[in-house]
VOBA-1610 file (N, C-alpha, C; in pm, whole numbers, padded with zeros to 5 digits, always signed):
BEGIN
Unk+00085-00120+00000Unk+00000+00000+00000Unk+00088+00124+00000Unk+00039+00259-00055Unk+00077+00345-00083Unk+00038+00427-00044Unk+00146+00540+00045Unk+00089+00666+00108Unk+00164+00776+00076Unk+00115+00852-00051Unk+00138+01007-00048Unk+00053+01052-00031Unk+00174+01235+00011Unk+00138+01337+00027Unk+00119+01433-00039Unk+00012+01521-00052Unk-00005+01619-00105Unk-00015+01787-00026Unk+00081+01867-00110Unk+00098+01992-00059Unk+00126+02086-00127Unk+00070+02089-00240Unk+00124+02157-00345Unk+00066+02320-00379Unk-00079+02337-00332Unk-00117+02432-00310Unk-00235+02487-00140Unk-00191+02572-00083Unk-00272+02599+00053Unk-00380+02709+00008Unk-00471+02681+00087Unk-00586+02806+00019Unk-00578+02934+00154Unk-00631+03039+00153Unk-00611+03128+00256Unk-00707+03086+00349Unk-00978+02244+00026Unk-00997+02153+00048Unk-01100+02103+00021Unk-02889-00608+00332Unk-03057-00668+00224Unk-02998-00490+00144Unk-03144-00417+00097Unk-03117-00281-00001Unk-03087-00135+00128Unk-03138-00208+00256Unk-03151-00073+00386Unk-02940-00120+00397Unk-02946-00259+00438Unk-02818-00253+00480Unk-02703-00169+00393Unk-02697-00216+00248Unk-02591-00175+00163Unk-02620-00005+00158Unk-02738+00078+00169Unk-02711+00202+00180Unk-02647+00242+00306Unk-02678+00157+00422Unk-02609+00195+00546Unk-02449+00220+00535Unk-02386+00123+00433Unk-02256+00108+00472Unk-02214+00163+00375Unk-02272+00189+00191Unk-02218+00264+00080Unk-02251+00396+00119Unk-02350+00444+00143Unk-02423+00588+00113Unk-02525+00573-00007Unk-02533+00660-00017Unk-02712+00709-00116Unk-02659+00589-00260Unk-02744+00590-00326Unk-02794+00495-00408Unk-02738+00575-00511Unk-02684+00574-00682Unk-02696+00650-00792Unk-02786+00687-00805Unk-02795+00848-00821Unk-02930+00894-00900Unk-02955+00853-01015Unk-03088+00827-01039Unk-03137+00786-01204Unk-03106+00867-01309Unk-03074+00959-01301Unk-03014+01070-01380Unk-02897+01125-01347Unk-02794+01076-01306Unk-02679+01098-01292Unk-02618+01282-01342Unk-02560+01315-01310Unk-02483+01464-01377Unk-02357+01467-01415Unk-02353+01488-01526Unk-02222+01429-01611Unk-02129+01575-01604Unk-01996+01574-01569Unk-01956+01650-01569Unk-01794+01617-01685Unk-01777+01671-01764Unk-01671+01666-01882Unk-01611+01803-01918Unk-01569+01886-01832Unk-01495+01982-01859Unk-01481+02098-01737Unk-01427+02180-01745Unk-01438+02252-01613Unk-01326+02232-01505Unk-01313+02294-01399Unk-01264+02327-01293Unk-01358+02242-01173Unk-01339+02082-01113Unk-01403+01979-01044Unk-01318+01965-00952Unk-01366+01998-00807Unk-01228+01889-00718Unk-01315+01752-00694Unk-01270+01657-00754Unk-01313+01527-00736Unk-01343+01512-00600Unk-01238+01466-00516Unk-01227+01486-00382Unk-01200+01587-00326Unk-01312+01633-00238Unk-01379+01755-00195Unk-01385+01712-00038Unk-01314+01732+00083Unk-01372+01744+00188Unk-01393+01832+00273Unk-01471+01802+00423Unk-01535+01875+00489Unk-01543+01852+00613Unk-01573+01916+00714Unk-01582+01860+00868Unk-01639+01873+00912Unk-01805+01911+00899Unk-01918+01945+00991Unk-01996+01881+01081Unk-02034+01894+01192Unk-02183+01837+01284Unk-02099+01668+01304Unk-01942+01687+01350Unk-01870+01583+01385Unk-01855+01473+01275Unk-01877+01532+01135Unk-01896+01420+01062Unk-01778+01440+00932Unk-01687+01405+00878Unk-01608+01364+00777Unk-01674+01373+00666Unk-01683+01432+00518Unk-01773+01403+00443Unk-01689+01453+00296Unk-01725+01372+00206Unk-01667+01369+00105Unk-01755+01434-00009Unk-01732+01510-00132Unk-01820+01530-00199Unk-01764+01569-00351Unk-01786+01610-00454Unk-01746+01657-00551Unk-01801+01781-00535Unk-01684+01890-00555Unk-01700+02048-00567Unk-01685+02060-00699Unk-01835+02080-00763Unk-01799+02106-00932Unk-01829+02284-00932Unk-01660+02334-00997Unk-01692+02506-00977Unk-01681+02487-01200Unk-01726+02433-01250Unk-01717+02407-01351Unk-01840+02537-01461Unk-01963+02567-01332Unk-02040+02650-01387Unk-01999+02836-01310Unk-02122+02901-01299Unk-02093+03034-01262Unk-02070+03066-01123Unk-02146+02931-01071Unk-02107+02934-00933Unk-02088+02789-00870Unk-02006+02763-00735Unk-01986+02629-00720Unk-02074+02523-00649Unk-02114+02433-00652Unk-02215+02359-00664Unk-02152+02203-00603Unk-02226+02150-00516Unk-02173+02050-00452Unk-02235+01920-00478Unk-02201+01790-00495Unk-02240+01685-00531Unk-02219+01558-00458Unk-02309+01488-00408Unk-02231+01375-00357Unk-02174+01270-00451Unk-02086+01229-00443Unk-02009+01161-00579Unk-02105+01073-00662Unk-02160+01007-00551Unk-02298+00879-00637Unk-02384+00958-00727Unk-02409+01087-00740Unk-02484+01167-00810Unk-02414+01182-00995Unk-02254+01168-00965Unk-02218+01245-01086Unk-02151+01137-01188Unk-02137+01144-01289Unk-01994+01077-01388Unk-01901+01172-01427Unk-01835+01132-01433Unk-01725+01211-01430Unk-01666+01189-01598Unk-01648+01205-01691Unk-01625+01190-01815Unk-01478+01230-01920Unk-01429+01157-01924Unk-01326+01202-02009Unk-01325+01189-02152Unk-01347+01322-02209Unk-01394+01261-02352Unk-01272+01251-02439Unk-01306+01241-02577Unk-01230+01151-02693Unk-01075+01238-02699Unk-01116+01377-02670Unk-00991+01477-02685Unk-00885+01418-02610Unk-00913+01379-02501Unk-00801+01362-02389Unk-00734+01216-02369Unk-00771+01183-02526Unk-00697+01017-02566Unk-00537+01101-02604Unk-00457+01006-02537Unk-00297+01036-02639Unk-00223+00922-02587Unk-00089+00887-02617Unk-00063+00794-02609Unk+00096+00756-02453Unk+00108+00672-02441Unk+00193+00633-02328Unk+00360+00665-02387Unk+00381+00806-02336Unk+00568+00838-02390Unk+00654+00717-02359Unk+00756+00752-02438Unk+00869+00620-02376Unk+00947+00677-02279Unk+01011+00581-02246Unk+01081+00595-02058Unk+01033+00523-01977Unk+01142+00516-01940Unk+01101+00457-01762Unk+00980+00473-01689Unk+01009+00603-01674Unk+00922+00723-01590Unk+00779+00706-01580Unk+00782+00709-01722Unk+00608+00681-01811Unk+00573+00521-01768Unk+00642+00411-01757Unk+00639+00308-01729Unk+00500+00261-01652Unk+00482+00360-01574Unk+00309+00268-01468Unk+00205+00285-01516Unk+00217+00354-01667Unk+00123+00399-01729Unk+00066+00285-01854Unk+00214+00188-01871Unk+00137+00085-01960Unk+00248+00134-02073Unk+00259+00009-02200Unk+00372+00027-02303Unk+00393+00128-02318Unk+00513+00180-02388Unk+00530+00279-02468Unk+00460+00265-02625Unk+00380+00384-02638Unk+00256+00403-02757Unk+00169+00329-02745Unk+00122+00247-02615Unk-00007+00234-02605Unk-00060+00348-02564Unk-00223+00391-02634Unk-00324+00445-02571Unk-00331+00454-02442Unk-00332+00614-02398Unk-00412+00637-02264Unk-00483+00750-02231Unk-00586+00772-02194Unk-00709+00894-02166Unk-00658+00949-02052Unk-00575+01085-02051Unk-00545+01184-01917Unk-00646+01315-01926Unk-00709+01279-01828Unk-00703+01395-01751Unk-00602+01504-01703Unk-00608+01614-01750Unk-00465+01668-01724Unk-00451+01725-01524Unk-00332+01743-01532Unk-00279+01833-01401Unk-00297+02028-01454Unk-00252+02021-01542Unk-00289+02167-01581Unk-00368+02159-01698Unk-00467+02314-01624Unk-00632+02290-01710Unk-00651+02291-01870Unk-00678+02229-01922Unk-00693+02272-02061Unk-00852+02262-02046Unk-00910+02368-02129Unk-01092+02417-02109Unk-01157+02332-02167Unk-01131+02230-02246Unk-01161+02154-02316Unk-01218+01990-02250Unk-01133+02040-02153Unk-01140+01885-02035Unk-01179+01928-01945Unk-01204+01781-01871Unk-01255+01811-01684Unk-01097+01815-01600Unk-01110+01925-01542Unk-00989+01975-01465Unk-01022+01908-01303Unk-00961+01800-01275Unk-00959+01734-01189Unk-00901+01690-01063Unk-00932+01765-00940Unk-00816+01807-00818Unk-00884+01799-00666Unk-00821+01784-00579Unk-00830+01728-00438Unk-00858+01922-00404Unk-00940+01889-00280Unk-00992+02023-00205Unk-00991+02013-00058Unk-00939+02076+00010Unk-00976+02054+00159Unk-00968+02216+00247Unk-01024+02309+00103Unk-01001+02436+00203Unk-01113+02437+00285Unk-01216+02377+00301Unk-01312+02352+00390Unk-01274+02296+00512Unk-01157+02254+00524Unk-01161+02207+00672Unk-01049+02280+00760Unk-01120+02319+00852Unk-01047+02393+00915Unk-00928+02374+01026Unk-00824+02478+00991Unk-00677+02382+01068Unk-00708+02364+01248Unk-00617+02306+01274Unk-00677+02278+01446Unk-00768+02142+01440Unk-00811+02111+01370Unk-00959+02007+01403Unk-00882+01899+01378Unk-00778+01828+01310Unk-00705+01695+01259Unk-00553+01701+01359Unk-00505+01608+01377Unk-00371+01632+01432Unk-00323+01633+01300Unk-00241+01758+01341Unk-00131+01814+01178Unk-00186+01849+01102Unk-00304+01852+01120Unk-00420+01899+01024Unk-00387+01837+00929Unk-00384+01697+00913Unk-00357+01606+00843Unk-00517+01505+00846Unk-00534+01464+00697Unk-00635+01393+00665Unk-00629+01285+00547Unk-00639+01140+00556Unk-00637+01085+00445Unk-00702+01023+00360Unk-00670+01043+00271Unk-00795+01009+00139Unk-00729+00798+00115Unk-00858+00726+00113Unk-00790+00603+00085Unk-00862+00522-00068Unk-00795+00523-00138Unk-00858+00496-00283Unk-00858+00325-00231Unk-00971+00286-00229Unk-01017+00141-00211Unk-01009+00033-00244Unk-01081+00069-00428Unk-01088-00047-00472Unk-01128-00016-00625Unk-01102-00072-00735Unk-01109-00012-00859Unk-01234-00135-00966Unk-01321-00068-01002Unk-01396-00169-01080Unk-01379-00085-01266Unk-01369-00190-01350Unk-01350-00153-01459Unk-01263-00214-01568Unk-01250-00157-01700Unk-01171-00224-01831Unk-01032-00225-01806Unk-00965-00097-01736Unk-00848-00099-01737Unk-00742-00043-01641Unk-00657+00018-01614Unk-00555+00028-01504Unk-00633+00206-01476Unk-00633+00234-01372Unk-00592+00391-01313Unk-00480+00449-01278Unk-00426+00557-01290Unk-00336+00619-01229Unk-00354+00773-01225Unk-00301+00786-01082Unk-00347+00945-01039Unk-00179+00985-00968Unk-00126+01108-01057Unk+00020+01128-01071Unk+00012+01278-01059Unk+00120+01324-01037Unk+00127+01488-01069Unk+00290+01470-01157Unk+00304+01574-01183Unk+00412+01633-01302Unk+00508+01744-01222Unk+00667+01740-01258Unk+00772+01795-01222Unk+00741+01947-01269Unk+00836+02016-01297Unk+00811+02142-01370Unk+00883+02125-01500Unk+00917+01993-01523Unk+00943+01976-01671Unk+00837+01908-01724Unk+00721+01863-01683Unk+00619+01826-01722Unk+00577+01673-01703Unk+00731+01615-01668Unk+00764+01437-01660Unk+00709+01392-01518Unk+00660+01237-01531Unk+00620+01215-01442Unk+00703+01236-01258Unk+00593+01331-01160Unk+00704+01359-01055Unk+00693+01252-00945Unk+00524+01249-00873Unk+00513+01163-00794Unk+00391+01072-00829Unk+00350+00936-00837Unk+00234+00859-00864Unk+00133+00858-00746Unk+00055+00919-00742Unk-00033+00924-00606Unk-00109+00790-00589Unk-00187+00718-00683Unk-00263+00593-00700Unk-00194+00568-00831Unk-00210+00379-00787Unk-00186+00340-00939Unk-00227+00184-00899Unk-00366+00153-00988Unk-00427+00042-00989Unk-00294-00053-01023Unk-00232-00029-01124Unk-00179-00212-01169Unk-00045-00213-01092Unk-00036-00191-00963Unk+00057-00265-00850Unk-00057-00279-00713Unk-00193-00235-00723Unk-00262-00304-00642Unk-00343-00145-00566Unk-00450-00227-00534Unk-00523-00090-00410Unk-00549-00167-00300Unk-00549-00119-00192Unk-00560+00023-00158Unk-00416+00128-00190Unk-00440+00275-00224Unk-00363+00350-00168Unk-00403+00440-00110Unk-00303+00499-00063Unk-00324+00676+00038Unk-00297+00792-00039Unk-00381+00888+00002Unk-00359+01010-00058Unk-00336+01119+00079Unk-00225+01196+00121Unk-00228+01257+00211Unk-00282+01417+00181Unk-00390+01453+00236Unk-00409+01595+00217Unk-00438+01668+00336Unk-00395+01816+00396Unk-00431+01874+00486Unk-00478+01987+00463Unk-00542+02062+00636Unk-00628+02129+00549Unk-00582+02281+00507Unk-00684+02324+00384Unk-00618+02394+00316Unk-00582+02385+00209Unk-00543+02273+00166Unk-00463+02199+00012Unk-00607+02226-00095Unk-00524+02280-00198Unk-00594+02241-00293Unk-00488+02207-00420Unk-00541+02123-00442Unk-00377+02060-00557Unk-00455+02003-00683Unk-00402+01995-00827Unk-00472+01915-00908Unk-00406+01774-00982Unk-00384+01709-01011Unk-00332+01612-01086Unk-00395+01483-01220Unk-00268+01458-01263Unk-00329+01406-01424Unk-00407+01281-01352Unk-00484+01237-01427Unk-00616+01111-01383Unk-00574+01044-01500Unk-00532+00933-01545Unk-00469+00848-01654Unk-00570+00672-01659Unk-00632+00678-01735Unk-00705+00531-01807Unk-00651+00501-01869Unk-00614+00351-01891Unk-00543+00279-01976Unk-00644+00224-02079Unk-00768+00246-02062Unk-00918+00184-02147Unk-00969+00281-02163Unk-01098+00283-02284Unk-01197+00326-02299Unk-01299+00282-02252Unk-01426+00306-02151Unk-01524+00237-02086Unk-01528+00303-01927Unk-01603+00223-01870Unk-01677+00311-01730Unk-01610+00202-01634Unk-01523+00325-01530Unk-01490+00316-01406Unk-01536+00340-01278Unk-01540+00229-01166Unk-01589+00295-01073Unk-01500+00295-00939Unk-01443+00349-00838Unk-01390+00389-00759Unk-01420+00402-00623Unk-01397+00358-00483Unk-01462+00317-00374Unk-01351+00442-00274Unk-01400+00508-00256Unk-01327+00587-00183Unk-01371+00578-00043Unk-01254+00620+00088Unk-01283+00691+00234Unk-01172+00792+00274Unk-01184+00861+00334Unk-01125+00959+00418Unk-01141+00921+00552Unk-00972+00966+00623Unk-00987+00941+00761Unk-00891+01002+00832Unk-00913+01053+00935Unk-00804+01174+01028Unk-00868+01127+01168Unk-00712+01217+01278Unk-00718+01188+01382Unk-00767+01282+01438Unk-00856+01323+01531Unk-00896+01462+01540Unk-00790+01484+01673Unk-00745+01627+01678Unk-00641+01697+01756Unk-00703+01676+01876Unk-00832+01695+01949Unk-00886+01732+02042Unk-00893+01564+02118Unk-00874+01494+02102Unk-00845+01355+02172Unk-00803+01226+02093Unk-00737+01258+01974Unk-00671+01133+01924Unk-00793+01039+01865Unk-00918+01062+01869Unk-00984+00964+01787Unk-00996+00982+01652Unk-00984+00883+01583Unk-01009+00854+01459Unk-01163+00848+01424Unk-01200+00949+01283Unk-01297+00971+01249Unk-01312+00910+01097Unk-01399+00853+01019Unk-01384+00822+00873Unk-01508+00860+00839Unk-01510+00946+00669Unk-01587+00931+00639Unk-01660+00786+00577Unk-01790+00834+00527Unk-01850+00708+00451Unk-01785+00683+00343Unk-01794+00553+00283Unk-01710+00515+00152Unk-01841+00546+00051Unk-01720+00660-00027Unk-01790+00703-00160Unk-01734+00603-00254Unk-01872+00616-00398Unk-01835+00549-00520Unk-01846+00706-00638Unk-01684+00661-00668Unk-01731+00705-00797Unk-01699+00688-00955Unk-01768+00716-01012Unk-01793+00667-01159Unk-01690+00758-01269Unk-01608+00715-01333Unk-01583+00757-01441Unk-01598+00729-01583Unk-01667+00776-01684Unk-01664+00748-01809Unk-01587+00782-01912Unk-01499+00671-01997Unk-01395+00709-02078Unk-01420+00725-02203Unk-01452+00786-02284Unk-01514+00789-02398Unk-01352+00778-02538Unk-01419+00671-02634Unk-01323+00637-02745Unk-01328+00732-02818
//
């Protein structure tokens, strides 16, 4: 298992049982989101509770989602292919196909990034909180990476084909974005939790395990 950190930017973040333990059900109409400014993972700390959500600021104003509500979409633009190197290596051959999501926005795509200016410092020890990517359903590998300032791969935050779970470390304050990489075309789904120690007596709090959906379009 795998635990990074993220710090890259601070802001001034039977059918009764299985909802008990997933959360809300997919809406029948899902809200597709394919372009824009999204923090996928979005958290929060209110009324003692941990809570995860998608912050889509994609329209005029920002708008909150619980993940089971949305798809998340990467369309045909954001196909290109796997560079050679090492580096590139967790991503699958060199010149095989892969669908990124970028780290820096192009308007064309869904701009896709971790949020935690909602939680306020003091409440976590270290004001530290972690995101735990679960479990991966789908056609093909994930990987969630950020980029050096030469553009090459810097650190791999998740990466399905050496195994899940991993960790994502975020505190509060962070808001950071990074490339989202499919090795397939087709629909992903993603089992997320968050979990911190709270400062005020060392207990451990988790949120509920979110699902969420991505669609890769050919």
């Amino acid at each position: 298992m795998r635990h990074s950190s993220l710090r890259v930017l601070t802001g001034a973040a039977a059918m009764t049982a299985v909802l008990i333990a997933a959360g809300p059900a997919r809406a029948a109409c899902p809200i597709v989101l394919d372009h824009g400014h999204v923090d996928v993972v979005g958290l929060s700390y209110e009324d003692d509770t941990l809570e995860i959500a998608v912050h889509d600021e994609s329209g005029a104003e920002e708008v909150e989602h619980a993940p089971e509500d949305v798809v998340l979409r990467a369309l045909p633009a954001s196909r290109t292919t796997v560079p050679a190197g090492s580096a590139y290596s967790f991503l699958g051959a060199a010149g095989a196909p892969v669908w990124i999501l970028p780290e820096v926005q192009n308007p064309d795509l869904l701009w896709a990034g971790f949020g935690a200016e909602e939680l306020e410092p003091g409440i976590f020890q270290d004001d530290a909180v972690n995101v735990k990517f679960l479990s991966l359903s789908g056609p093909g590998r994930v990987a969630v990476y950020t980029d050096d300032v030469f553009g090459d791969p810097e650190t791999v935050l998740v990466n399905s084909a050496d195994g899940l779970p991993d960790t994502v470390g975020l505190h509060a304050g962070d808001h950071t974005h990074a490339n989202w990489a499919f090795s397939k075309a087709g629909t992903y789904t993603l089992r997320v939790q968050a979990g911190g120690q709270l400062a005020s007596d060392g207990h451990t709090v988790r949120s509920r395990t979110v699902t969420y959906t991505f669609e890769v379009k050919k």
